[in-house]
Residue, then its C-alpha position, 0 to 999 in steps of 0.5 A: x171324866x168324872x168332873x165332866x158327868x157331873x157337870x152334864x148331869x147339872x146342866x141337864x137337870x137345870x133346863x128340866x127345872x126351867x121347863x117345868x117352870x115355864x109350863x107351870x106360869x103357862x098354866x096359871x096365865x091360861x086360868x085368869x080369864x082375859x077381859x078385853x074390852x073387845x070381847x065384851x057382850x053389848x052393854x057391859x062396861x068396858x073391861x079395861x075401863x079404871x074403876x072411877x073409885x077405889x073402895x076404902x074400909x074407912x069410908x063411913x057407912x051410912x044407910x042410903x039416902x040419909x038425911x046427914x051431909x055425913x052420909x055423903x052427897x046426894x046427887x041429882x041428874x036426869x035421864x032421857x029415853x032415847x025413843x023421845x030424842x032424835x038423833x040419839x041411838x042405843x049408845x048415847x043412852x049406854x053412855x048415861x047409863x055407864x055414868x049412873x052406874x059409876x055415880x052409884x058405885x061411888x061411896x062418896x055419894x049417898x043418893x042419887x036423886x034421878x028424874x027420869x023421862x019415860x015410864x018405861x026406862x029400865x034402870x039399874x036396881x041399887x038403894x042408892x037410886x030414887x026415881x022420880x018420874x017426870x013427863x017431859x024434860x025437867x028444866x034446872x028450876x025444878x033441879x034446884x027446887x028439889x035441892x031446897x028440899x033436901x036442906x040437910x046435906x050436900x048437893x051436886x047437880x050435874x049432866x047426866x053423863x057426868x060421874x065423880x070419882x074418889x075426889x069428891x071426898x074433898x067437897x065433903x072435907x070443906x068446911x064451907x060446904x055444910x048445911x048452914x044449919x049444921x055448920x059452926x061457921x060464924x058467917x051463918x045467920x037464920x033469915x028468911x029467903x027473900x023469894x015467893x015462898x017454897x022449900x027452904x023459906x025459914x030455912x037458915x042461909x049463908x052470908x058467905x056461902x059458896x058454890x062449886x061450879x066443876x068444869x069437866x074433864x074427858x072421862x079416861x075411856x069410852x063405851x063399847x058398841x054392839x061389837x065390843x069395840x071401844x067408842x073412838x073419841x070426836x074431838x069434842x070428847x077430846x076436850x078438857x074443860x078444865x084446863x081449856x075452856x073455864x066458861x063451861x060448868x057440867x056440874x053445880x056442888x052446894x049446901x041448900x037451900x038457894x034463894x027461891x028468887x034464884x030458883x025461879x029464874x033458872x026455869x030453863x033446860x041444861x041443853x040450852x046454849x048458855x045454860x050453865x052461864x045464865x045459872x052462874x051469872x044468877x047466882x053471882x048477883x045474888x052474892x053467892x062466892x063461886x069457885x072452880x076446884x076442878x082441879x081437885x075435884x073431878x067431874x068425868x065426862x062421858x060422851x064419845x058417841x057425835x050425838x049432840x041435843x042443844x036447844x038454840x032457841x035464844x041466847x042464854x048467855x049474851x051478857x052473863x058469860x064470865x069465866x070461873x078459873x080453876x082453883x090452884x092446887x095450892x090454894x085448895x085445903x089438903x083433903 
């Protein structure tokens, strides 16, 4: 009788204990607040979209917008006021906005150099951000001259729903990717540029310089609508540049300057049919050495919304277009 009391009293108490652990794992889960992507307030980033860096103590801190390829990149993009736009809505211009704010969160990124369309655009507050204000739709010729004009560290130009993640580490990591000035790479001479003046025509260039032209990728999620409900993806958000289509080019990493002869002839917009071909087939016959390490390095593209803007005036690309395959992992320096 005694043994049976006893084992009463233990199985008794053991079901009280596992009571009172449920209500406690209750009470902690009921305290974490929930952030469902479908419960955000209207232009907030998705709550469940994966953060596109992971802060790291060993990343160097430099001030903003500093002057040294050290620093990190400084990127140069453009932003559109949707008012001048048709067929573009509230969405289109949140999805530019969620990729800038990506790009500034970035410690890989140093500065983010935007010309900006309309005066009266808001734009989030961040020293990383200069704003240049331009009339109408800047073309790639004034993207590459303000390039020139920064000769002291590395560049990306890219779309502006476009934003770069932890990778771009590894553009900074290469060697062959530093300012000519700085870089003790033998393959360097001091020579003038052999354009009509400009930025950069002292300046000393490369005889073997490289340029990176990234094939994008599908960002991993989409924006949210008034609702707080996710984008769903169009098929041409679907589409993985980088593993499908190697005549495509989104963003454009390189040391300045460029020949001002390159420069001048890409007076053309980046939604231009062709655009990118007619940029890489210019830089190919002057002897620049490009490379596609989009493998490695990731250019995210952000553009769920069916809204598309090509200009289709004239074909860019008859007779320029070529492919620039990825790069093989194993063939990319460890980074």
């Amino acid at each position: 009788m005694r043994r049976s009391s006893c084992w009463h009293i233990f199985v008794v108490g053991l079901a009280l204990t596992l009571v009172a652990l449920g209500a406690l794992v209750s009470l902690l889960a009921s305290a974490v607040p929930r952030s469902s992507p479908r419960h955000r307030r209207a232009g907030e980033l998705i709550a469940a979209h994966p953060p596109p860096v992971a802060l790291s103590p060993a990343v160097p801190s430099w001030p903003p917008c500093s002057a040294d390829w050290r620093g990190g990149v400084h990127l140069i993009s453009t932003y559109f006021d949707c008012a001048n736009r048709t067929n573009c809505s509230a969405l289109r211009m949140r999805e530019q906005l969620t990729a800038l704010e990506f790009n500034l969160r970035n410690p890989y990124i140093n500065c983010v150099h935007l010309l900006s369309e309309g005066a009266g655009v808001r734009l989030p507050t961040s020293p990383k951000l200069r704003r240049i204000a331009v009339d109408s739709q800047p073309t790639y010729r004034r993207l590459f001259a303000h390039a020139n004009s920064l000769p002291s560290v590395l560049i990306a130009i890219a779309n502006a729903d476009i934003y770069f993640d932890e990778t771009l580490r590894c553009a900074l990591a290469n060697r062959e990717m530093m300012p000519a000035r700085l870089s003790p790479d033998p393959n360097l001479t001091s020579s003038r540029s052999p354009g009509r003046g400009g930025a950069g025509r002292h300046a000393p260039r490369r005889t073997k310089r490289t340029v990176y032209a990234l094939s994008r990728s599908p960002a991993p999620r989409c924006v949210a609508d008034d609702s707080g409900r996710e984008l769903n993806r169009t098929r041409s958000a679907n589409r993985d540049h980088c593993a499908q289509n190697h005549f495509s080019f989104d963003a454009f990493l390189f040391a300045p300057p460029l020949e001002d002869t390159f420069v001048e002839e890409v007076d053309i917009f980046q939604n231009e049919a062709g655009a990118e071909n007619f940029v890489t087939y210019s830089l190919k016959t002057r002897g620049y050495h490009l490379q596609n390490p989009c493998l490695q390095i990731k250019a995210w593209h952000l553009h769920c919304t069916n809204e598309r803007h090509w200009i289709r005036d004239r074909e860019l690309a008859s007779g320029r277009r070529f492919a620039i395959k990825p790069l093989p992992l194993d063939e990319l320096q460890p980074c």
